[in-house]
N, CA, C and O atoms as CSV, one atom per row, in Angstrom:
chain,resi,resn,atom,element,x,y,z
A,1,UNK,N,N,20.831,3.378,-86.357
A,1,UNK,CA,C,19.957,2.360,-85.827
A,1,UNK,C,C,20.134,2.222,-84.309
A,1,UNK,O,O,19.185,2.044,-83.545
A,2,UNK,N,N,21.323,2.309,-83.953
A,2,UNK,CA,C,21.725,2.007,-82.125
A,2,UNK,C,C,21.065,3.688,-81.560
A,2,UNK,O,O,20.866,3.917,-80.367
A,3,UNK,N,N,20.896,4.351,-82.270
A,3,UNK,CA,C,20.736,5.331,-81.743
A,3,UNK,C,C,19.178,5.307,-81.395
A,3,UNK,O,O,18.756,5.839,-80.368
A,4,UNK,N,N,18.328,4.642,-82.334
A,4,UNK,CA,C,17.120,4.610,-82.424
A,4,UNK,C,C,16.662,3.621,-81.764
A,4,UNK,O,O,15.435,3.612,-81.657
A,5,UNK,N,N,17.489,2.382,-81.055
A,5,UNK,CA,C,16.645,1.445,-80.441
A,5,UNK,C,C,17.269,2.614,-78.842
A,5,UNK,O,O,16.318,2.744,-78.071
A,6,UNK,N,N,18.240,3.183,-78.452
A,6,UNK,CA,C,18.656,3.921,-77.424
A,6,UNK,C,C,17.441,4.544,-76.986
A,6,UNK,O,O,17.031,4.361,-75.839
A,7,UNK,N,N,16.746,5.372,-77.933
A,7,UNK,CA,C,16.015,6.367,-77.634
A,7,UNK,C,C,14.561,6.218,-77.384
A,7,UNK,O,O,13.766,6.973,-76.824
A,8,UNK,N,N,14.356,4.619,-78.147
A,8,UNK,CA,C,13.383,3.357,-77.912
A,8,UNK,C,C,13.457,3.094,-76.364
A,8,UNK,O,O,12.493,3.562,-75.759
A,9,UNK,N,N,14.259,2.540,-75.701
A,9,UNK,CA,C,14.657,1.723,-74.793
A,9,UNK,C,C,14.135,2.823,-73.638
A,9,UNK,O,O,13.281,2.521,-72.804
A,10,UNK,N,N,14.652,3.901,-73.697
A,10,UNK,CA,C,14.910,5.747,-72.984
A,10,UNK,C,C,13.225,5.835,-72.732
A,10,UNK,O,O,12.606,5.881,-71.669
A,11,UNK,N,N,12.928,5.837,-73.587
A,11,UNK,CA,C,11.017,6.031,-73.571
A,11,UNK,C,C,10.311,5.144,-72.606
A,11,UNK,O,O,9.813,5.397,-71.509
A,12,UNK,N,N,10.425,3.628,-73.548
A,12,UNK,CA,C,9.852,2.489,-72.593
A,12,UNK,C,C,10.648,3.187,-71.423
A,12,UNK,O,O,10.287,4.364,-71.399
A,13,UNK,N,N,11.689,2.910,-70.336
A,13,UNK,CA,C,11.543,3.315,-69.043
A,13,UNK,C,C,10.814,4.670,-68.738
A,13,UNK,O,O,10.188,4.885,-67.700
A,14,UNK,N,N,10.951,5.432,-69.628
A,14,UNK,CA,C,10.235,7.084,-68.833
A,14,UNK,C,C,9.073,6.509,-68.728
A,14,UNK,O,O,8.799,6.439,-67.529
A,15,UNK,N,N,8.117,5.990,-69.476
A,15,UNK,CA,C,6.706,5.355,-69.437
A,15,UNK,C,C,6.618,4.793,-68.408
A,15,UNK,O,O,6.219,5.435,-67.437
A,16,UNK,N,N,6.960,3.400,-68.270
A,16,UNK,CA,C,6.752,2.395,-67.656
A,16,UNK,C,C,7.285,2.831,-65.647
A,16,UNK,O,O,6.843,2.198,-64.688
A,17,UNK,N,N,8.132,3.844,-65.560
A,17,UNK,CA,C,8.683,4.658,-64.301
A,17,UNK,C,C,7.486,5.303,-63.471
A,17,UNK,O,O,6.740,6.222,-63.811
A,18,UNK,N,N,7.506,4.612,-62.357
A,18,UNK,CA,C,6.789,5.464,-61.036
A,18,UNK,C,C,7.237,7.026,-60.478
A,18,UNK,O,O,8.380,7.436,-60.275
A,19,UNK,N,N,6.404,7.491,-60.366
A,19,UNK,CA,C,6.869,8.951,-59.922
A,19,UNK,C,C,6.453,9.078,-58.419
A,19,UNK,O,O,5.230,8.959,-58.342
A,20,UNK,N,N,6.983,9.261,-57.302
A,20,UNK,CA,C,6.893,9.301,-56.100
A,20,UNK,C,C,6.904,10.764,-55.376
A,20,UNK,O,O,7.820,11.585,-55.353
A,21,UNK,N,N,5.851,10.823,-54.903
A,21,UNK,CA,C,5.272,11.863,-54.367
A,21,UNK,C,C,5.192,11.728,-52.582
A,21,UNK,O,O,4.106,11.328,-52.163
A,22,UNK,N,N,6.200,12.017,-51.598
A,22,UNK,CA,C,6.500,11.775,-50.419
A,22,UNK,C,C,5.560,13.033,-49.112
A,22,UNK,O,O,5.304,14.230,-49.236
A,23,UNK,N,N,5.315,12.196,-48.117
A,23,UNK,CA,C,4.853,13.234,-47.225
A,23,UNK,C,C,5.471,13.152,-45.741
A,23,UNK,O,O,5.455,12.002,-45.303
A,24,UNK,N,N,5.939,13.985,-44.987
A,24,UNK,CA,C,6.472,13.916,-43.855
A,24,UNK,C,C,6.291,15.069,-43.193
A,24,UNK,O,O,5.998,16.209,-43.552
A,25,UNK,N,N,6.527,14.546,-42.127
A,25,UNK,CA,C,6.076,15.592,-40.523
A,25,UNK,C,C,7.845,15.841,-40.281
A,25,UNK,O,O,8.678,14.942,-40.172
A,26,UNK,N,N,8.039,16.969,-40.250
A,26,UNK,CA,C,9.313,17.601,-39.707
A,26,UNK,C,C,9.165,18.524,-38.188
A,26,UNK,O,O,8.147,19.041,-37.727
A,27,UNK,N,N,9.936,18.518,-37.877
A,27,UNK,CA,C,10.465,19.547,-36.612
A,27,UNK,C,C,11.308,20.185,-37.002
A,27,UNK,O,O,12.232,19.805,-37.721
A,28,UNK,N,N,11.012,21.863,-36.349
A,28,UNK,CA,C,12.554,22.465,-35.993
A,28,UNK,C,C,13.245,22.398,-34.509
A,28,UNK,O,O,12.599,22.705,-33.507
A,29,UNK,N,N,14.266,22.078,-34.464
A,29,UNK,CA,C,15.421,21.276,-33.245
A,29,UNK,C,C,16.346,22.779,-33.514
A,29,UNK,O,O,16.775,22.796,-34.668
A,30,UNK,N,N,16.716,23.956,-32.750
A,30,UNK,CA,C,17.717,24.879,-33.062
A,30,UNK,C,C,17.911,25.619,-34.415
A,30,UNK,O,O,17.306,26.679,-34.573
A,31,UNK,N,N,18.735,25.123,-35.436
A,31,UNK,CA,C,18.859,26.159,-36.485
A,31,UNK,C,C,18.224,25.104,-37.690
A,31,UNK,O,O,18.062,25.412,-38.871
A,32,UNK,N,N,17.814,23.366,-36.868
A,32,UNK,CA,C,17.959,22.165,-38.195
A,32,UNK,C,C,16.273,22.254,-38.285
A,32,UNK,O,O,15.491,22.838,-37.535
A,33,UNK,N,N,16.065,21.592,-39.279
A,33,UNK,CA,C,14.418,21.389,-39.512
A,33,UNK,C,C,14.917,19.826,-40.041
A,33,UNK,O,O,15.862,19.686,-40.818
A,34,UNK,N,N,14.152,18.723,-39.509
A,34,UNK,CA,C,14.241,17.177,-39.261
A,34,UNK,C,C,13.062,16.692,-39.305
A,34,UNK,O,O,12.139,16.937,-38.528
A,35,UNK,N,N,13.063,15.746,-40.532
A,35,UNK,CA,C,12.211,15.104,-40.778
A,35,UNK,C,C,12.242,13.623,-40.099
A,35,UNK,O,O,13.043,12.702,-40.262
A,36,UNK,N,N,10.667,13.763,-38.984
A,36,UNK,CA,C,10.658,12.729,-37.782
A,36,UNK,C,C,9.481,11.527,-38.160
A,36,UNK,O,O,8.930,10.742,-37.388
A,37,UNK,N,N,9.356,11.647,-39.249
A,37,UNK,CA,C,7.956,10.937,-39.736
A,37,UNK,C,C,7.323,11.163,-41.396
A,37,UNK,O,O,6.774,12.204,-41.757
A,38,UNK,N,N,7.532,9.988,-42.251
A,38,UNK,CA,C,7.112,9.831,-43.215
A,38,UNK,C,C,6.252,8.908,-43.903
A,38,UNK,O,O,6.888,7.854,-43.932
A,39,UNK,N,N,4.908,8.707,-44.594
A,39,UNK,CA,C,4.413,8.334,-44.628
A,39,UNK,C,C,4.164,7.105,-46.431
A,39,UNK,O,O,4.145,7.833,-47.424
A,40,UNK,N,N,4.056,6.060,-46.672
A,40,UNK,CA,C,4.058,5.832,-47.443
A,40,UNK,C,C,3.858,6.734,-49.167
A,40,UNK,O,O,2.854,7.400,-49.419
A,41,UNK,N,N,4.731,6.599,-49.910
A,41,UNK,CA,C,4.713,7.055,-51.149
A,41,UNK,C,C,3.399,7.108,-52.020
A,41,UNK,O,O,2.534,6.233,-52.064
A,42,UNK,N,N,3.416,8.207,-52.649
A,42,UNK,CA,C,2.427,7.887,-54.087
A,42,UNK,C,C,2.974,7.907,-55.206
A,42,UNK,O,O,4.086,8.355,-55.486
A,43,UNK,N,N,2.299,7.480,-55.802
A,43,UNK,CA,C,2.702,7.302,-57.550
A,43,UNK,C,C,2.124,8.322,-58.052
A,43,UNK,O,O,1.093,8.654,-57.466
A,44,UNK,N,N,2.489,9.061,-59.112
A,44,UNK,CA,C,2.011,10.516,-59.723
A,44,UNK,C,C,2.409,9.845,-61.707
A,44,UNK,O,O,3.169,8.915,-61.978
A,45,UNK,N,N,1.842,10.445,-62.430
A,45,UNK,CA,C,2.368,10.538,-64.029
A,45,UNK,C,C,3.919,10.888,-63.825
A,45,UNK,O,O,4.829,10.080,-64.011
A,46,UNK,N,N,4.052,11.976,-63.488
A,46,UNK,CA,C,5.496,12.902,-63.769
A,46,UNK,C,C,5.696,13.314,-62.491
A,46,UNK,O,O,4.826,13.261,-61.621
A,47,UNK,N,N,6.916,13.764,-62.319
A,47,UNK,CA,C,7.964,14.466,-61.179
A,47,UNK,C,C,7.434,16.460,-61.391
A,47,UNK,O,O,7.490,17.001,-60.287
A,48,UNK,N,N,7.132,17.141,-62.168
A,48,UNK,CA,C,6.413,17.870,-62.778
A,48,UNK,C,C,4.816,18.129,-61.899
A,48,UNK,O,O,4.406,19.271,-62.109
A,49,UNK,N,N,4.118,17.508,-61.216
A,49,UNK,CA,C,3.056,17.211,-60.851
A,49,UNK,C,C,3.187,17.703,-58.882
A,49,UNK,O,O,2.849,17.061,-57.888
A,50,UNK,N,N,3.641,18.691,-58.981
A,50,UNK,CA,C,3.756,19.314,-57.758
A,50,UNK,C,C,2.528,19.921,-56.901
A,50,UNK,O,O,2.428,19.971,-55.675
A,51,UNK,N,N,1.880,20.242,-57.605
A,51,UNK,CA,C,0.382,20.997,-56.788
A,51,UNK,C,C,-0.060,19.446,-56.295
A,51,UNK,O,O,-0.295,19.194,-55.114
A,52,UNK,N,N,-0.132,18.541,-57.267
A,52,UNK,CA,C,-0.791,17.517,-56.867
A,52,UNK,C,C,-0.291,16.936,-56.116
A,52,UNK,O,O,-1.045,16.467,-55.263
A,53,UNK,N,N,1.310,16.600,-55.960
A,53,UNK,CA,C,1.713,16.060,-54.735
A,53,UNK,C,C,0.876,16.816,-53.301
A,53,UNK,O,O,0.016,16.302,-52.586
A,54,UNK,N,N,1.487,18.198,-53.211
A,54,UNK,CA,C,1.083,18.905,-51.948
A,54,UNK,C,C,-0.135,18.638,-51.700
A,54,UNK,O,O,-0.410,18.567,-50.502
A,55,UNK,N,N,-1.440,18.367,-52.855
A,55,UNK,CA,C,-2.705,18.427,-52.177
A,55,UNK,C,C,-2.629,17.124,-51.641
A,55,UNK,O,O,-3.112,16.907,-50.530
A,56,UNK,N,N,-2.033,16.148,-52.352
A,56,UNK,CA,C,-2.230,14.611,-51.855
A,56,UNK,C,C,-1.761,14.623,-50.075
A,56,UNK,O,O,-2.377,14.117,-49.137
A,57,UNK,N,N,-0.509,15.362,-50.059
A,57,UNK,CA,C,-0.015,15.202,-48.630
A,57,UNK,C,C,-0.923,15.790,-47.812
A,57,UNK,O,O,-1.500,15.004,-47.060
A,58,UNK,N,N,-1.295,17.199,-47.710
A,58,UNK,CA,C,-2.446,18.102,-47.378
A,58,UNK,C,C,-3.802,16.926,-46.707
A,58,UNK,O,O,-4.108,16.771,-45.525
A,59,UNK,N,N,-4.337,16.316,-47.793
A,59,UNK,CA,C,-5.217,15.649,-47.479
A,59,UNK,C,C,-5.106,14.303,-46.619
A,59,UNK,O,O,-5.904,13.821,-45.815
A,60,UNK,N,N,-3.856,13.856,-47.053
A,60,UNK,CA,C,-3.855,12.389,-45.994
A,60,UNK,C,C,-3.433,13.001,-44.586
A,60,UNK,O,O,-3.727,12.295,-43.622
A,61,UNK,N,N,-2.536,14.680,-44.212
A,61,UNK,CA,C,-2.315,14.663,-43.409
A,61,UNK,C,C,-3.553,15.275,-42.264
A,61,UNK,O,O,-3.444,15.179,-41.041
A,62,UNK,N,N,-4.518,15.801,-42.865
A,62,UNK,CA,C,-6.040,15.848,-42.716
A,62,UNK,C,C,-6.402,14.620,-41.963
A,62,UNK,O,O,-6.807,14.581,-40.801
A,63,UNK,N,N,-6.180,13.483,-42.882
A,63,UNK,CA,C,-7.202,11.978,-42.381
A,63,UNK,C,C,-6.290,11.769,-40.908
A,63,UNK,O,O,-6.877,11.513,-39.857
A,64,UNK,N,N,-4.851,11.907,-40.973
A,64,UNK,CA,C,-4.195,11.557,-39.452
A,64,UNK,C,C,-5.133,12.596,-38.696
A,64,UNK,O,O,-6.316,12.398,-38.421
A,65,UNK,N,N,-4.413,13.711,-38.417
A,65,UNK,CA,C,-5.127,14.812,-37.871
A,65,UNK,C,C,-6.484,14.853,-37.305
A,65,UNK,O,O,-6.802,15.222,-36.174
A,66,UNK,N,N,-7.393,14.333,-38.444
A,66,UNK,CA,C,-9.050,13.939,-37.969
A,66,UNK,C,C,-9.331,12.450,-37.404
A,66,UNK,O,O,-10.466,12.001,-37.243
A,67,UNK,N,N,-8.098,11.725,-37.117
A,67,UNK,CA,C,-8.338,10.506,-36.678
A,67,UNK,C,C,-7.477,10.366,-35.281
A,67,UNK,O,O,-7.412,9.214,-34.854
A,68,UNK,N,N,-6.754,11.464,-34.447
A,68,UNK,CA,C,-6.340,11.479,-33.407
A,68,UNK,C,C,-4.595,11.930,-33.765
A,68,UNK,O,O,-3.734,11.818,-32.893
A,69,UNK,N,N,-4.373,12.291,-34.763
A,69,UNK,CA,C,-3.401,13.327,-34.613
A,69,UNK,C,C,-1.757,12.598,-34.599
A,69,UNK,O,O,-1.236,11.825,-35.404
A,70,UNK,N,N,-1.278,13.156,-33.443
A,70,UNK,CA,C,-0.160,12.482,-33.114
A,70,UNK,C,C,-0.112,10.848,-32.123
A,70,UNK,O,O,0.812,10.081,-31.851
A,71,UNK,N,N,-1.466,10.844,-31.831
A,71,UNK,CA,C,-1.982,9.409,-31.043
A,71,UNK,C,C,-2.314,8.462,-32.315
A,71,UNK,O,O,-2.262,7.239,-32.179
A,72,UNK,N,N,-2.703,9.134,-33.719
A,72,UNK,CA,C,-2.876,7.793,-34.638
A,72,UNK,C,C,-2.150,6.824,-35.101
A,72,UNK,O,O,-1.182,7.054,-35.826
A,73,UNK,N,N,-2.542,5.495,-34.718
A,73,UNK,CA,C,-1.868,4.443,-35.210
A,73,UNK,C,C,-2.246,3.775,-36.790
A,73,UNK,O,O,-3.254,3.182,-37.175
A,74,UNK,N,N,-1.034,4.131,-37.470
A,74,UNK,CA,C,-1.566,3.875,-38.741
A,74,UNK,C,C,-2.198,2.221,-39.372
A,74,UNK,O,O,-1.832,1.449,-38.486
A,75,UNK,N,N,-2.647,1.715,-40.022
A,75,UNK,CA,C,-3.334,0.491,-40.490
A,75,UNK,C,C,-2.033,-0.203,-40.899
A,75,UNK,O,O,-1.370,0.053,-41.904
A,76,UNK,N,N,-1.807,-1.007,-40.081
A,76,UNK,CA,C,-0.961,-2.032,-39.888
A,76,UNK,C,C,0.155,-1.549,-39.001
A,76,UNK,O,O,1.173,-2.233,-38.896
A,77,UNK,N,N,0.106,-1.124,-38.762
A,77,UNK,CA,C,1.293,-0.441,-37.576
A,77,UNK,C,C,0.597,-0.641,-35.939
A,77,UNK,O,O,-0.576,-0.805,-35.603
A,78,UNK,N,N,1.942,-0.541,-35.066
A,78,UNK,CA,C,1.953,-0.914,-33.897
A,78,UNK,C,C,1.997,0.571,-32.876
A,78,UNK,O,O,1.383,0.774,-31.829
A,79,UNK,N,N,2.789,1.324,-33.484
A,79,UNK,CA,C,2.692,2.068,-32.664
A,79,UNK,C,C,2.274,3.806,-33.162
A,79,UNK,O,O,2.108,3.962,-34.371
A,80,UNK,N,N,2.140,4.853,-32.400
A,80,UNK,CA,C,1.494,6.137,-32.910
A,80,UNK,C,C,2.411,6.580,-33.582
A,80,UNK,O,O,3.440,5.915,-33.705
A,81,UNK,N,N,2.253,7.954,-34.256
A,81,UNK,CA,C,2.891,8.537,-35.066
A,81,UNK,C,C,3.958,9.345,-33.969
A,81,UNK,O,O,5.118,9.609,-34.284
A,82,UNK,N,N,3.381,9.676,-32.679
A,82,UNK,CA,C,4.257,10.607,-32.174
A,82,UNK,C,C,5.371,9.138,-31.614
A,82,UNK,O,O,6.557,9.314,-31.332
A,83,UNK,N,N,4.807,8.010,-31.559
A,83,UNK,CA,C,5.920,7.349,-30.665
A,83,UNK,C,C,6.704,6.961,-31.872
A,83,UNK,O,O,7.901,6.723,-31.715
A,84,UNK,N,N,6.231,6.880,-32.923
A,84,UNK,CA,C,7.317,7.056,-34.491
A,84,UNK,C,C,8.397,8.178,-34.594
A,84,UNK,O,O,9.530,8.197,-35.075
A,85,UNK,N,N,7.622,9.104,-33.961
A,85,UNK,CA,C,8.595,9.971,-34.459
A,85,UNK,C,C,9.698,10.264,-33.651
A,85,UNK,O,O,10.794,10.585,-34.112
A,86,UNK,N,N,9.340,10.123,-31.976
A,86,UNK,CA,C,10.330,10.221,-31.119
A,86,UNK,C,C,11.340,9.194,-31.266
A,86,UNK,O,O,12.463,9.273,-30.767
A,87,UNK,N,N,10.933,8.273,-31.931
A,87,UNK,CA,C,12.129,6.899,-31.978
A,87,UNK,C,C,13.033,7.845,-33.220
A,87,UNK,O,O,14.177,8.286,-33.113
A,88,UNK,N,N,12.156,7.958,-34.303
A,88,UNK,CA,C,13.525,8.569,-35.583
A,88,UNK,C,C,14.022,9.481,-35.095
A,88,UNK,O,O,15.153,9.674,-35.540
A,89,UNK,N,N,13.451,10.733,-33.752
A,89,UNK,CA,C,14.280,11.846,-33.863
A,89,UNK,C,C,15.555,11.094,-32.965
A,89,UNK,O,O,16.724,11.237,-33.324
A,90,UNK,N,N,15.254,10.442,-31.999
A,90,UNK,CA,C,16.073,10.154,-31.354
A,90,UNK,C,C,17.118,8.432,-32.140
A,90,UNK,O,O,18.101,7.831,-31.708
A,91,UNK,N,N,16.366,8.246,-33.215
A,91,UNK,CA,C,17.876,7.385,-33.418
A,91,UNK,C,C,17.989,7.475,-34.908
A,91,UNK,O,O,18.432,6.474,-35.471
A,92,UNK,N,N,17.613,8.665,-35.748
A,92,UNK,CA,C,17.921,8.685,-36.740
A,92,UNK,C,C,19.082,10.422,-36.660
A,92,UNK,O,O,20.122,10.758,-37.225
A,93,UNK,N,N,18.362,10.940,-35.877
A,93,UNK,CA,C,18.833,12.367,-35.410
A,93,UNK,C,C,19.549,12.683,-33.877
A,93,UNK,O,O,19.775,13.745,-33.297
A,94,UNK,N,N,19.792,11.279,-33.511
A,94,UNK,CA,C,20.381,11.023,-32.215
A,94,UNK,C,C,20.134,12.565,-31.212
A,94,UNK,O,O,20.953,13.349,-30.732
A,95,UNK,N,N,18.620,12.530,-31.187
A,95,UNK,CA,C,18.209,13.832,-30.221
A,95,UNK,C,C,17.209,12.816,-29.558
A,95,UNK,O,O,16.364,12.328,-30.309
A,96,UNK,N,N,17.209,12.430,-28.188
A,96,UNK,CA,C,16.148,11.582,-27.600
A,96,UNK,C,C,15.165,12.781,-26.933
A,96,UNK,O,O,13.979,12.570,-26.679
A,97,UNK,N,N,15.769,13.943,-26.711
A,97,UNK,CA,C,14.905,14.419,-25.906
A,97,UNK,C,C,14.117,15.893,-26.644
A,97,UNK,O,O,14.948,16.478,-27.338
A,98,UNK,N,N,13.029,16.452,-26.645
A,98,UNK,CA,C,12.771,17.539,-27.332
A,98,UNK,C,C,11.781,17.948,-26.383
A,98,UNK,O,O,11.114,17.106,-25.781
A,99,UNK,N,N,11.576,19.689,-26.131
A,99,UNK,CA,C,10.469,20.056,-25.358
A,99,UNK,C,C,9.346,20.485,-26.468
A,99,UNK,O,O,9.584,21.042,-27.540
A,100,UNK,N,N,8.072,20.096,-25.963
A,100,UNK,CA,C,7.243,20.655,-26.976
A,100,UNK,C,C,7.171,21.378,-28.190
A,100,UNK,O,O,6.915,22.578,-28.291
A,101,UNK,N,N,7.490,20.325,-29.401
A,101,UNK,CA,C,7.690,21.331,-30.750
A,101,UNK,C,C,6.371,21.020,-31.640
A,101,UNK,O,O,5.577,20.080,-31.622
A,102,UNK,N,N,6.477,22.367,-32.540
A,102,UNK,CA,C,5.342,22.279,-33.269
A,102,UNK,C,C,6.197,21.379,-34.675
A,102,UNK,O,O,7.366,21.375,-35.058
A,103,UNK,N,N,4.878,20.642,-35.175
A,103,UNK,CA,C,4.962,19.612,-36.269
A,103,UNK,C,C,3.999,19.872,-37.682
A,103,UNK,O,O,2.801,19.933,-37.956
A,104,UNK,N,N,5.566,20.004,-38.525
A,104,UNK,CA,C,4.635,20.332,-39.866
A,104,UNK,C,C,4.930,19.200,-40.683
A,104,UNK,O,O,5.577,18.154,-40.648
A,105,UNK,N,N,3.923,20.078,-41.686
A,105,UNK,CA,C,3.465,18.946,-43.154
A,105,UNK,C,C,4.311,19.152,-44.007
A,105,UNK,O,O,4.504,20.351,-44.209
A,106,UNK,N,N,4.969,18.398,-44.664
A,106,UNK,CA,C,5.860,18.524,-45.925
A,106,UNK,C,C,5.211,17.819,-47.108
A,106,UNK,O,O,4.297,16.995,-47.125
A,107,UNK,N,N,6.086,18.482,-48.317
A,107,UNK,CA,C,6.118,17.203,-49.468
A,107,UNK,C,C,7.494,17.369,-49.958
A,107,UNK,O,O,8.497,17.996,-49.617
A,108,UNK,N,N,7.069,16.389,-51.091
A,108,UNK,CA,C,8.685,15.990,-51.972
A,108,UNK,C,C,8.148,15.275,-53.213
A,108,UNK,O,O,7.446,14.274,-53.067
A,109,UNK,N,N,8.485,15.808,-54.589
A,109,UNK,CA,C,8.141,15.380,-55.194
A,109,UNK,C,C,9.497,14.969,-56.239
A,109,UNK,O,O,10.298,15.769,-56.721
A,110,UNK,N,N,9.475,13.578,-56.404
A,110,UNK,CA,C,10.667,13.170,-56.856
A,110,UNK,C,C,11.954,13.142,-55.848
A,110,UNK,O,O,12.125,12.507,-54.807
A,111,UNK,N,N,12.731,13.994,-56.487
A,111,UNK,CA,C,13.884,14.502,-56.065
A,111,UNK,C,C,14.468,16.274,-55.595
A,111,UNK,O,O,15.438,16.887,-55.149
A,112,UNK,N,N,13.167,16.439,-56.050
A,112,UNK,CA,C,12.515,18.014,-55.735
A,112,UNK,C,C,12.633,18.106,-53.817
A,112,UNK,O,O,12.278,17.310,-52.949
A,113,UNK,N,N,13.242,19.350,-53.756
A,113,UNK,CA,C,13.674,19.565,-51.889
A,113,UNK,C,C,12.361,19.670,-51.125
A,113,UNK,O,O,11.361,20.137,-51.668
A,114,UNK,N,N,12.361,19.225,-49.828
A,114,UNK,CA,C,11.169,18.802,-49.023
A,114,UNK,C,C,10.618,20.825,-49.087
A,114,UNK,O,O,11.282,21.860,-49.144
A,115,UNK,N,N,9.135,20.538,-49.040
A,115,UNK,CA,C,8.542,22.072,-49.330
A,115,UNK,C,C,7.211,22.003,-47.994
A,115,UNK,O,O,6.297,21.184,-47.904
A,116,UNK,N,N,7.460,22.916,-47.280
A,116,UNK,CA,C,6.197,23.136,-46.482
A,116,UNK,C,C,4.897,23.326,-47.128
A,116,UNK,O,O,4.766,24.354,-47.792
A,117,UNK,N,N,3.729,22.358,-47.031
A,117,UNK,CA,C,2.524,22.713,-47.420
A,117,UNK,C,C,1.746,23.585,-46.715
A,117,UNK,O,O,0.551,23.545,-47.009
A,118,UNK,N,N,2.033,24.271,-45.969
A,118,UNK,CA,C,1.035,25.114,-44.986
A,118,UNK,C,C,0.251,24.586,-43.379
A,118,UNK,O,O,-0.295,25.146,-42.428
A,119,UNK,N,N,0.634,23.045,-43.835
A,119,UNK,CA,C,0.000,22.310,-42.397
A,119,UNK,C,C,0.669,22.160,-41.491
A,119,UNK,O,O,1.892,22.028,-41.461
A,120,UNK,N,N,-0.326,22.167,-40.375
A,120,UNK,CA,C,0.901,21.626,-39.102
A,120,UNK,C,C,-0.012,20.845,-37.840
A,120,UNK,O,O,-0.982,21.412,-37.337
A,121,UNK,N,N,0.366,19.694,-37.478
A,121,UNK,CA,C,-0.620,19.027,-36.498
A,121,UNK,C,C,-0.925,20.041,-35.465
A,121,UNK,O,O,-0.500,21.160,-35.182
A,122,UNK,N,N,-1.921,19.139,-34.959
A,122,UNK,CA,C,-2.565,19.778,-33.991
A,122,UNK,C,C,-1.829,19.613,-32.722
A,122,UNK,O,O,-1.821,20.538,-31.910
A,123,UNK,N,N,-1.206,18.497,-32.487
A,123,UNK,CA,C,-0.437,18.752,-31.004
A,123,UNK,C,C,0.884,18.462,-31.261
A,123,UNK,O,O,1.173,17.617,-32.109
A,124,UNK,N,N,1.964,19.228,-30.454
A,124,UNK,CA,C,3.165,19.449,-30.786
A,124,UNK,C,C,4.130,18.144,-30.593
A,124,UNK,O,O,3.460,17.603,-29.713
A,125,UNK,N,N,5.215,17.269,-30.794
A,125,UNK,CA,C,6.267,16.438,-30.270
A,125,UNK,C,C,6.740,17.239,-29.128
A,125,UNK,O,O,6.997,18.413,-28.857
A,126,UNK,N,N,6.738,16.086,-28.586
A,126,UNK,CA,C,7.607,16.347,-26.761
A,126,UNK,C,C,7.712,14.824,-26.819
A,126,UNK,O,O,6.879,13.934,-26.990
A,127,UNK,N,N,9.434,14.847,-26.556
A,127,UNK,CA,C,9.825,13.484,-26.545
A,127,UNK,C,C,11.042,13.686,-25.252
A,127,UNK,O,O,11.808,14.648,-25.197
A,128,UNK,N,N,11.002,12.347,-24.091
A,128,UNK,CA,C,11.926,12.395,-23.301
A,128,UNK,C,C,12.681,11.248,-23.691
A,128,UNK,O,O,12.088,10.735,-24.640
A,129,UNK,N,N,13.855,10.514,-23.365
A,129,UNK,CA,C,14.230,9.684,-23.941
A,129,UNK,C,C,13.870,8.764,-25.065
A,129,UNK,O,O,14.189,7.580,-24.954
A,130,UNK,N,N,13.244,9.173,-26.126
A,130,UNK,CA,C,13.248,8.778,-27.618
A,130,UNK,C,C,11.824,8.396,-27.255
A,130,UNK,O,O,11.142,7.871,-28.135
A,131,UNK,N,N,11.372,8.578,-26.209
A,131,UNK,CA,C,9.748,8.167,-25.895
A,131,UNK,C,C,8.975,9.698,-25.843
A,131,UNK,O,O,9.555,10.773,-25.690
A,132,UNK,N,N,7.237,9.452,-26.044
A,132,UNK,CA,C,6.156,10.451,-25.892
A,132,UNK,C,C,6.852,10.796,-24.799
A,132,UNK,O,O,7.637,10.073,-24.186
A,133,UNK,N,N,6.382,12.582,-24.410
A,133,UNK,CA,C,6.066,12.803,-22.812
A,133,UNK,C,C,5.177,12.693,-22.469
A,133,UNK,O,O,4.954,12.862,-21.270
């Protein structure tokens, strides 16, 4: 019987569990690849659901991209994505300064390792003291 309400209990959470489907803009800095910018989560059925993550990221990173890129300020936010990102590289990755790097698209699905989708913005990070250049 304990075994059967266990396996009860095991279900209700797998059901009732969000599956998070992540998207972020990385740099390569030397030999590291650093993720400088991530964008709110999605919910998916399953962790299993990988094509669909990538297209989801693919496409929202489209809507930045077609809405001014590394200058877009997201809906409710204060500042751009590139001045986002120069703050994390420089105080999450304590690198304030970077010369012109190119910026790609990632995903992550679950707990699954960050995977290049093929994208990459249109204009590169260049950050001088944790600020745009």
């Amino acid at each position: 019987m304990k075994t059967i309400l266990v396996l009860l209990a095991a279900l209700t959470f797998a059901v009732g569990q969000d599956f998070e489907c992540h998207c972020g803009l990385f740099v390569t800095i030397g030999l590291s690849t650093l993720e400088v910018y991530r964008l709110l989560p999605f919910n998916t059925q399953s962790c299993e659901e990988l094509i669909e993550c990538s297209l989801i990221c693919f496409r929202e990173w489209d809507i930045v991209n077609s809405n001014g890129g590394m200058d877009y300020i997201p809906p409710g936010g204060s500042a751009t994505v590139e001045e986002q990102s120069c703050f994390n590289l420089n105080s999450v990755h304590l690198i304030p300064d970077c010369d012109p790097t190119p910026v790609y698209n990632y995903y992550r699905m679950c707990e699954y390792p960050w995977t290049w989708d093929g994208g990459q913005m249109d204009k590169d990070l260049c950050c001088a003291n944790g600020l745009p250049c």
